[in-house]
Structures are given as structure tokens and as C-alpha cells.
N, C-alpha and C positions, 0 to 999 in steps of 0.2 A: 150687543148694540142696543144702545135703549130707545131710537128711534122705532125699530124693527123686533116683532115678536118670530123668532128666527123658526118658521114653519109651523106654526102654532095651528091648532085645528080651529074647524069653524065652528061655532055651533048656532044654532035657530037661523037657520041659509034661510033667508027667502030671495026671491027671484027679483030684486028691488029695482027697477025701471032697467029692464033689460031692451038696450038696445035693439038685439037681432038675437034670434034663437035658430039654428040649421041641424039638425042633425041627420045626415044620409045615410039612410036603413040599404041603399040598393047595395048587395051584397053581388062582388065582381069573384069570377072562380078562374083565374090566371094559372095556368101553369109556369111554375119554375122550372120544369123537368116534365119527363112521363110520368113520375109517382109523384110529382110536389105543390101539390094544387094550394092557391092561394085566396084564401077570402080578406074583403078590404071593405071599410068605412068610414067615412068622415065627422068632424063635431066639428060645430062651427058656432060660435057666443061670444057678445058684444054689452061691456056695462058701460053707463057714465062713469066720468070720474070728476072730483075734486083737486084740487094743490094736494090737500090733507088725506086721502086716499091712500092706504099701503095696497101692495099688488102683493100676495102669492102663492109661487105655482111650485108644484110638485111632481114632478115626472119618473119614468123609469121605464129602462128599457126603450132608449130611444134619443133621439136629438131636441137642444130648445134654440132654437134660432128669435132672435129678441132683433124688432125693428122698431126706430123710434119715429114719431109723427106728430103733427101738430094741433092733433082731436083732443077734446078734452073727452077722452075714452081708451078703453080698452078691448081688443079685438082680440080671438086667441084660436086660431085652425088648426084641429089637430087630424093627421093624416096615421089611421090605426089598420095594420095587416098587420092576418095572422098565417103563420106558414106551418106546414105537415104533411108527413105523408100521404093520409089519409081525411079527405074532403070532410069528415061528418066532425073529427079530431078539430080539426081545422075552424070552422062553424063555432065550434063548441067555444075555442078560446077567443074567437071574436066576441063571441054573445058576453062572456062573462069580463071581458075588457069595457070600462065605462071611464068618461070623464066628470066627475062630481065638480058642480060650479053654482057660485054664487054669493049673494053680497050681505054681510052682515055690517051694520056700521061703517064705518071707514075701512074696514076691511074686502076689498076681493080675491076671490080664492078659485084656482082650478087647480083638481087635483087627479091625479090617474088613479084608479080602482081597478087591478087585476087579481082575477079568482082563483082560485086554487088550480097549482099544475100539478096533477097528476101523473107520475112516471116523470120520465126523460124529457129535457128540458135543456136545449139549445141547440148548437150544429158543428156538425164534421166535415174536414174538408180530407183528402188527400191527392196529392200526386196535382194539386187545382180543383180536383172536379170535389162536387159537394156529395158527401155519403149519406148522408142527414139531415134535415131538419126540423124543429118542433118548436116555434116560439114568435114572441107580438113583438112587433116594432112602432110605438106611440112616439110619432114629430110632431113636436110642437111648431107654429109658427106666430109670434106674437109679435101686436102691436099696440108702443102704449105711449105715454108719453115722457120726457126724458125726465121730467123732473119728480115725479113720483117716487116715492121709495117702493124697495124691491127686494125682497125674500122668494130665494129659487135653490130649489134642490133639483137633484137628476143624479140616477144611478143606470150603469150600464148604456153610455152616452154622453154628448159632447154639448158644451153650451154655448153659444155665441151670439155676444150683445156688439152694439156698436159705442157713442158715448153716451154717459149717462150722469146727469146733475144730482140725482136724485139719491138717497145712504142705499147700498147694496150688501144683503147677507146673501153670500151666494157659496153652497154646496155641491162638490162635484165627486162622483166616486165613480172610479172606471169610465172614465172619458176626459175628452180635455177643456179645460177655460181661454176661449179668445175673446179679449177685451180690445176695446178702444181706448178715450180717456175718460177717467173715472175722477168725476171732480169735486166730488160731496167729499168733507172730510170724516166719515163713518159709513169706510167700507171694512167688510167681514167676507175674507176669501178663503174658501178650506177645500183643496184637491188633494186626493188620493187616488194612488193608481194612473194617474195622468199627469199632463200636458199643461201646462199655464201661460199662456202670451196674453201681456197686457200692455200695448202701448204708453198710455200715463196716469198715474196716481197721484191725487194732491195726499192723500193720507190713506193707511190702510193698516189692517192687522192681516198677516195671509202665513197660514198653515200649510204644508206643501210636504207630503209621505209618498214615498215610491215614484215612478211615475217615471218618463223621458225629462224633465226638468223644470225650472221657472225662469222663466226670461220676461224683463222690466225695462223698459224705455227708460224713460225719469218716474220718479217719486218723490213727493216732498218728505214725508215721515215715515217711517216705516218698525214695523213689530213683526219679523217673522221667524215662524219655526217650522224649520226644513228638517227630512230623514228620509237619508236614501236616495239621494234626489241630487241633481245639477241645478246649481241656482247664477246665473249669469244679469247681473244690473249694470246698466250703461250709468246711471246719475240716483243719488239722492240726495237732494237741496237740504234736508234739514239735517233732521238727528235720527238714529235708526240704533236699534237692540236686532239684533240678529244672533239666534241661535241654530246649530247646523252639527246632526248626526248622519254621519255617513254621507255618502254619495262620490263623485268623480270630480266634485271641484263646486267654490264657492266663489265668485269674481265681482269686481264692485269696483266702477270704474273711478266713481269718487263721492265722497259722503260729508258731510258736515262733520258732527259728533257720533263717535263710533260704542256700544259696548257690543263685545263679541264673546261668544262660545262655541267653540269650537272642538268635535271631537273625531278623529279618524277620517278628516277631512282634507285637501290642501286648499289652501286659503292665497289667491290675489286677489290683493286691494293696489289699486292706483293712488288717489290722492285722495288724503286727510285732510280735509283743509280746517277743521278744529280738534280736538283732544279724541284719543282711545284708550279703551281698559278691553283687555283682550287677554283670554284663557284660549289656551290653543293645546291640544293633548293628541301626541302622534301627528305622525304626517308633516306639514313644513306650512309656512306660513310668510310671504314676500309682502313689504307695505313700500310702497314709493316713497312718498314724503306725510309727514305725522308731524301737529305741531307734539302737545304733548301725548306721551303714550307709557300706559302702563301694563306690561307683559307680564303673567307668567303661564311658563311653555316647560310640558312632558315629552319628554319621546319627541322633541319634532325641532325641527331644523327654523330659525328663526334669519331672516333676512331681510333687511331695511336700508334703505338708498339712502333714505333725508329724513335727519332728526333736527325739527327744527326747535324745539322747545325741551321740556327736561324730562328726565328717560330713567323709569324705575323697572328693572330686568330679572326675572326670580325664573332660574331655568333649573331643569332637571336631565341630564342626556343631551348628547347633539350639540348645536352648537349655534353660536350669533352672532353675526356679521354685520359690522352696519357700515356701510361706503361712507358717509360727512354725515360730524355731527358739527350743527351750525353754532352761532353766534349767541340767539338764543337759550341754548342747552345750559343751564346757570347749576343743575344740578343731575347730575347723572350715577345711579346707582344700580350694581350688576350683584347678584348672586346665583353664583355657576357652582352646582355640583356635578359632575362629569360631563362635562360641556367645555366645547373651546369658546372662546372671544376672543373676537378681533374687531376691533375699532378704529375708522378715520375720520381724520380731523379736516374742515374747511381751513382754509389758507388765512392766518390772523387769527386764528381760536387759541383763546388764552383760559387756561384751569389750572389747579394746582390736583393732584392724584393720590390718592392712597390705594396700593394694589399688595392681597393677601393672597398667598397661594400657599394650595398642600399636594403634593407629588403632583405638582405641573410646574413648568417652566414661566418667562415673562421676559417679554423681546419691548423694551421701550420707542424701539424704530428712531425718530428724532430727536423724543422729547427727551429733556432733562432728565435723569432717574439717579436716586442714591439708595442702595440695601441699607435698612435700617432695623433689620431680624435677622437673624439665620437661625434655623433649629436642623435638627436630624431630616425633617417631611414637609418642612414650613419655611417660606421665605415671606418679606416683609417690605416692600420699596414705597417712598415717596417721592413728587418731584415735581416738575412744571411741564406741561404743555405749553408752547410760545413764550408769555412772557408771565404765565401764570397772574392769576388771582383774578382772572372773569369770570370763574365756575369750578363746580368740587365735584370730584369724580373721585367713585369710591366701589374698589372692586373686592370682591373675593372668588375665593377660584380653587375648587377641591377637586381633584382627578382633571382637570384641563387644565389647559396652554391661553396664556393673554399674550396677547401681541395688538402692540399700538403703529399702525403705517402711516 
């Protein structure tokens, strides 16, 4: 992102018209248990800002709850325990837990500083009850203002903003991202190990590994690359490159202009409402309606409602179905190597055919057909669909069956 130096360190911090400075030394000794004594303390720090002002924060081990308001500043409360068995252990890793802050240029920056953990480092549970535990929990609570740009990492925890005008590079590892709408066109979204809800995107690039899934209200543009992962979008207004390794399902309720890759994946898409180029390898692949669409498909089962424009088809294994191909379709070209096709025609669709096969069969259904080959493994038919000469359709067909209904 070139608005955004995506977590960049600070350097020569000074303290540049700090609003409010708080930090609460009183150390609280809570018990979580009989052995689970708990020490706690607070940071509390407040800058001006500018329009021109980047914010970023850096967290770990902990929650970033993001509020937006109408100060021209930035407020940021951080709420630090630390948990152990032992009250002096305990002590220890509050002391060496710190929040480093401060304003260089147009830059502000709050960052979490944790020291060295020696030994065993986190918690057990069984049966419910807790057998252990040894480690700092730093929540952020920030408030800033919406139009500011924002650079925010967090490891080992959850981030959640409400909307935001302003470019966001925002980094999530082991925890999940809840967005509002994000309306800057230069957003930078990268989760791993988590969770992604984002009500609305005007434009975005979003990296998306491992995790429970991504789920997308609308987007106008979009650039993502998922693995491992559920990726579920109701809308994309514009044009969107999507690529997708692994996971339980890729879904997209309707997009502009499509390129797709796809690997070990299954794939529904709804409505295409302009052109796709789509690489699909294994697993099956369903599109509603596509004006034009260019396939080619491994190992995976290809299924398509509505071709509305012209259809170039290069498969490998498995097979392709397409319910109506429309009025529009002026040119349509298939190459099946062990693969069936089957293709229907809307009512009034006029083409002329050429269809090759080798040890497969070729069921014309209504349309016109005359053998115009025969060999030992090879046959050879031409013919008319309706009344012929709206569109050229041109198959071949090695170890599969064409059939036209």
C-alpha cells in the first residue's frame, strides 16, 4: 500500500503534544483460583492528529477493539494482566510487559513490548477446569478518527473496527477480523489462523490462510488469495482476480468480471454479469449464468446453467454440462479429453457444429447431424442446430460421450 508504511518502526519518538499521558502502576493480586494469582495494569495516552496523520499499532497477545469519533485525535487504553501460578512469576511478566508510544512526523505509533518468557508459556484446560496457567493478556481499546489511515497488526487475538474512510493495512494472526464498511479504495487485509467478517469493501487486496473462513457483504474490487479456508461473498460490483487453495467451499453470489484459480476447491458462483477465465483443478465448479467464459478444468466436474456469450472449454477428466446456451453464444469451442459433454440449447438458437470424437459416442438429440468420418476409434459429424448459421460450435471428444438435448 503506498499510502501506508505497513508497520514500519518509529524512530527519534518524542512525546509531540501529547494530549493525556495515564499510566496505572497500582498492581491488583486477583485470584483466578487458589494457586492463580493475578497482577493487572493499565496505559492510557492521547495525541493530536491531522487529516495527514498515519496511526500504527501493534499488538500481541490480546484484543484491538477500534472506535471511531469525531476528535481530531487519538486516544488508545490498554488493559494488561498477567496470569500464574505463582504471584512473584506473575509480577515479573507484568513488569516486563510495556506499551512503547509516540509521535514522529505524521506518524503515531503504539506498540506492545513483551520480555522474555522464560519456561512454560500459556494454558491448560481439562475436563473445563483450568490446570494452568502462565501468560499477559494486552486489550487494546482505541479511539481515533475515521478518516485517518491505519496500520494494525495483532498476533494471538481478535481485531475489531467499526467503518472506516481512511486506507487500512491490517494484519491478523491467530485471531479473527470484524469490519464494518471500509470505504478508502487501499485496503490491505492479511488473516491467518482466523476468522474474517467484513460487512462492505469499496476495494481491497485480502490474503485469507487457515482459519474458520471469509465472509463479504459487497465489495466493489477485489484481489484475493485464500488457502485452506471458506470463503463465502454475497456481491462484487466490479472485477475481482480470486485465487483459492483448499478449503470446504468458495461462493460468490455475483461479480462483474471474473479471473479465477482454483485448486482442490468446490466453486459456486451465481451471477456473472460480464466475462470469466477460470482454471479449476479437481473438485467441481457450478456458474449460474456467464456472459463470456473461458475454462479450463482438471479432475473436476464443470457445471453451468446460462451461457450467455461465447464459451471456450479445454477439460481434462470428468465432465460438462451446460443447461442453455443462449442467443448470444456466436462461438463456442470444447476440448474433452476423458470427459463427457453435454449441452443445451435455448429455444430459437441457430449454429452450425462440427463434433470429433475417439472411443466415445455423439447423441445429436434434435439437432440436424450427418457422419462425415468414420475410422476404426474416430468419428466425425457435422450439422445444424435450428436453422443453423447464428454460431459455430466446434467439439472434440477423446475417451467421452457428446450429447446435445
Amino acid at each position: 500500500m503506498s499510502a501506508l508504511s505497513p508497520l514500519a518502526p518509529i524512530t527519534n519518538v518524542t512525546a509531540e503534544a501529547p494530549l493525556s499521558v495515564s499510566v496505572m502502576q497500582g498492581v491488583q493480586d486477583e485470584k483466578q483460583g487458589a494457586d492463580d494469582p493475578m497482577r493487572s495494569k493499565t496505559f492510557s495516552r492521547s495525541f493530536t492528529l491531522d487529516g495527514s496523520d498515519k496511526i500504527n499499532l501493534s499488538n500481541k497477545y490480546g484484543t484491538i477493539l477500534i472506535k471511531t469519533w469525531d476528535k481530531k485525535e487519538i486516544k488508545v487504553d490498554v488493559d494488561i494482566k498477567a496470569y500464574s501460578k505463582d504471584a512473584g512469576d506473575a509480577q515479573k511478566l507484568l513488569d516486563e510487559t510495556t506499551i512503547e508510544a509516540g509521535k514522529s512526523a505524521d506518524l503515531v505509533s503504539f506498540r506492545t513490548i513483551i520480555g522474555t518468557r522464560d519456561g512454560r508459556y500459556g494454558s491448560s484446560t481439562r475436563n473445563g477446569k483450568l490446570i494452568w496457567r502462565r501468560e499477559v493478556r494486552v486489550n487494546y481499546v482505541v479511539y481515533m478518527p475515521a478518516s485517518n489511515d491505519l496500520s494494525v497488526s495483532n498476533t494471538y487475538g481478535g481485531l475489531t473496527m467499526g467503518n472506516l474512510s481512511g486506507a487500512l493495512y491490517a494484519k491478523v494472526q491467530y485471531g479473527g477480523f470484524v469490519a464494518g464498511t471500509l470505504n478508502n479504495s487501499n485496503n490491505y487485509i492479511s488473516v491467518q489462523y482466523g476468522s474474517a467478517e467484513i460487512e462492505e469493501l469499496n476495494k481491497a487486496v485480502i490474503k485469507q490462510q487457515y482459519g474458520s473462513g471469509l465472509t463479504v457483504g459487497t465489495i466493489g474490487t477485489l484481489d484475493l488469495d485464500a488457502q485452506y479456508t471458506t470463503v463465502n461473498i454475497k456481491t462484487i460490483k466490479g472485477n475481482a482476480t480470486v485465487k483459492q487453495q483448499y478449503g470446504k467451499g468458495l461462493n460468490i453470489g455475483a461479480v462483474n468480471n471474473l479471473e479465477l484459480d482454483a485448486q482442490y476447491v468446490n466453486v459456486n458462483l451465481g451471477t456473472i454479469h460480464g466475462n470469466a477465465t477460470v482454471k479449476q483443478q479437481y473438485n467441481s465448479i457450478s456458474i449460474g449464468s456467464v456472459n463470456k467464459l473461458n475454462i479450463r478444468a482438471q479432475y473436476a466436474n464443470v457445471k453451468l446453467n446460462n451461457l450467455k456469450g461465447d464459451g471456450n472449454f479445454d477439460l481434462d477428466y470428468n465432465k460438462l454440462s451446460i443447461e442453455n446456451i443462449g442467443a448470444g453464444c456466436k462461438n463456442l469451442t470444447v476440448n474433452a479429453d476423458y470427459a463427457s459433454v453435454s449441452l443445451g440449447f435455448d429455444t430459437g438458437y441457430h449454429a452450425d457444429f462440427d463434433v470429433q470424437t475417439r472411443y466415445g459416442g455423439f447423441s445429436p438429440g434434435s439437432a440436424s447431424s450427418k457422419q462425415i468420418g468414420d475410422g476404426d476409434t474416430s468419428k466425425h459429424y457435422a450439422g445444424k442446430i435450428g436453422n443453423g448459421g447464428g454460431g459455430t460450435i466446434n467439439i472434440k471428444a477423446d475417451y467421452g460421450s457428446v450429447s446435445f438435448r
